[in-house]
C-alpha positions as CSV (number, residue, x, y, z in Angstrom):
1,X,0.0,0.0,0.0
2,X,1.1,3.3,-1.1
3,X,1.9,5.5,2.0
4,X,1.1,8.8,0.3
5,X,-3.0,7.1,-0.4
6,X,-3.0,6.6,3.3
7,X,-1.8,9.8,4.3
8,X,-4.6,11.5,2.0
9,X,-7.2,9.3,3.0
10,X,-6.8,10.0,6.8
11,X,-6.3,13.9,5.7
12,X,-9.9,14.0,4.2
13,X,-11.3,11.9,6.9
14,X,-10.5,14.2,9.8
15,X,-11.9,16.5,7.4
16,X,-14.9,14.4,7.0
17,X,-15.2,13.5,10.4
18,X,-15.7,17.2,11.2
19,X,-19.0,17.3,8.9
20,X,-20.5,14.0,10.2
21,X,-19.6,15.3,13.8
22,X,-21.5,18.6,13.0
23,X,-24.7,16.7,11.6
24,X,-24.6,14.2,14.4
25,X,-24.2,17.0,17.6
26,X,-26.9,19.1,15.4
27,X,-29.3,16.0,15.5
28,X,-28.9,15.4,19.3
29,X,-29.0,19.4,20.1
30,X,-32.4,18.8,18.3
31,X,-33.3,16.6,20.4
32,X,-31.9,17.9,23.7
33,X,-32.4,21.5,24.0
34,X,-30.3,22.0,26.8
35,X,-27.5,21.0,25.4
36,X,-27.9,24.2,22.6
37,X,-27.1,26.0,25.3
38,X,-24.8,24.5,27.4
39,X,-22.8,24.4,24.2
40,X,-23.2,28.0,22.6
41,X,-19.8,28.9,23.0
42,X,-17.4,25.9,21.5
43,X,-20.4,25.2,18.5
44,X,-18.7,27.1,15.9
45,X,-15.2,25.6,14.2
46,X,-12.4,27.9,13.1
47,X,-9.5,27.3,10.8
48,X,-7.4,26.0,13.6
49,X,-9.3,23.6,14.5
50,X,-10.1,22.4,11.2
51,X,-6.4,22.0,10.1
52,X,-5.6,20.6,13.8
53,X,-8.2,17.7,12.6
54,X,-6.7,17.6,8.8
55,X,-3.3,17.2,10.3
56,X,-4.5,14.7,12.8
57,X,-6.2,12.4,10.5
58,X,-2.7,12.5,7.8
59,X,-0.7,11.2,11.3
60,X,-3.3,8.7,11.7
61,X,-3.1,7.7,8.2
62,X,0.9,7.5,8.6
63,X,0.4,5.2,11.7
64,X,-1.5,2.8,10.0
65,X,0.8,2.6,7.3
66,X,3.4,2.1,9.6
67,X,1.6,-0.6,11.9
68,X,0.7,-1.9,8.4
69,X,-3.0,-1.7,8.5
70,X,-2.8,-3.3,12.1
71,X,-1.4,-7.0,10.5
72,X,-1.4,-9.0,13.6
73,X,-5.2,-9.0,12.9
74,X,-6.0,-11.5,11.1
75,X,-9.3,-12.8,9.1
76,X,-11.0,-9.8,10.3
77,X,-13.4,-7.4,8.1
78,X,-11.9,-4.3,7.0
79,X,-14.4,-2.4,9.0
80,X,-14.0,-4.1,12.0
81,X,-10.1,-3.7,12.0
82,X,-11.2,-0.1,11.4
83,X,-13.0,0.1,14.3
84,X,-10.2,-1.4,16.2
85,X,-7.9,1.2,14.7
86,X,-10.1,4.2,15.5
87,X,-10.9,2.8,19.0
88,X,-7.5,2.4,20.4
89,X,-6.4,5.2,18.9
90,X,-8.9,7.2,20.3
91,X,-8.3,5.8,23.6
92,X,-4.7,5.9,23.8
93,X,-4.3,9.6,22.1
94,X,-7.2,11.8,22.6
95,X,-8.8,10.7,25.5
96,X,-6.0,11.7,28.0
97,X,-5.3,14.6,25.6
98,X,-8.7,16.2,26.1
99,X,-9.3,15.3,30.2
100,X,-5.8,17.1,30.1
101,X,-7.1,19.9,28.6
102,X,-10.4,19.9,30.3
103,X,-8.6,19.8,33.8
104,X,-6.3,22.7,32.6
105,X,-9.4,25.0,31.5
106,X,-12.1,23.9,34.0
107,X,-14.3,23.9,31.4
108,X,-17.9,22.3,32.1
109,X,-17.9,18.8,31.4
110,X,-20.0,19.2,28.5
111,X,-17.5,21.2,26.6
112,X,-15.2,18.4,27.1
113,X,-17.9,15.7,25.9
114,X,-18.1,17.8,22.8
115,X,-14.5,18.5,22.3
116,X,-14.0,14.6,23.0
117,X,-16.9,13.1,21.1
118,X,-15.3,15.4,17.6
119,X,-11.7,13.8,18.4
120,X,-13.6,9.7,18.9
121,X,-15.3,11.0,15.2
122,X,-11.7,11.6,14.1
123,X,-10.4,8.9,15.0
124,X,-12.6,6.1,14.1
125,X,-13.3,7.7,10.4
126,X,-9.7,7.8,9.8
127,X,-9.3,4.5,10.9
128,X,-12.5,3.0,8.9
129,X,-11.0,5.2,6.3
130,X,-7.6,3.7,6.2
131,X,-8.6,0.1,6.6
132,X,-10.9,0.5,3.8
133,X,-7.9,2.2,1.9
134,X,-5.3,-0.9,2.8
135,X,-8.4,-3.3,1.7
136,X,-8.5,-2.0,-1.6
137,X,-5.1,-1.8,-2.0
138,X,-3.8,-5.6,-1.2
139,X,-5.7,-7.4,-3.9
């Protein structure tokens, strides 16, 4: 598998991730009222953030590559080795990163579920993403 393919498909997935995270958190504001206004403030994405999320999902697409697509896995789906992929990641990077950040800030916890739930949307498209990528790619 071609390392450059990863690294573009994990850069438009973080990019991705960001739109399905907006149209997920607007269906469950929708729902939940409260949570519109509990959550005014950190709704709205600027450039930094967007490229912080670009840039994340090319580094996840270059640790794929380098774990290469998770090969101690064997005769699993590509979606579920996705999952995996996006789950640990997700565990193991921006879970502390954003209690870190939350505990820094003391923020309300409800900023840090949002902040946390866009990061756990990152991670799991870019690693769905990527093992769909690898799939393709080792006929």
């Amino acid at each position: 598998m071609e390392r450059s393919y990863l690294l573009l498909t994990g850069g438009l997935s973080g990019l991705v991730s960001l739109l399905a995270h907006s149209v997920l958190w607007s269906i469950a504001e929708m729902l939940h009222p409260r949570m519109r206004v509990a959550n005014a403030s950190n709704r709205q994405l600027d450039v930094p953030d967007i490229l912080l999320h670009l840039f994340a999902g090319v580094g996840l697409g270059g640790l794929f590559w380098i774990s290469w697509g998770l090969a101690a896995l064997v005769d699993v789906t590509w979606w579920l080795r996705g999952l995996i992929f996006g789950a640990v990641t997700s565990l193991m990077v921006a879970t502390p990163a954003v209690i870190s950040m939350n505990r820094a800030a003391h923020s309300p916890p409800s900023v840090a579920l949002l902040i946390a739930s866009r990061w756990v949307t990152t991670c799991v498209l870019a690693g769905l993403a990527c093992a769909w990528s690898w799939q393709r790619g080792s006929y």
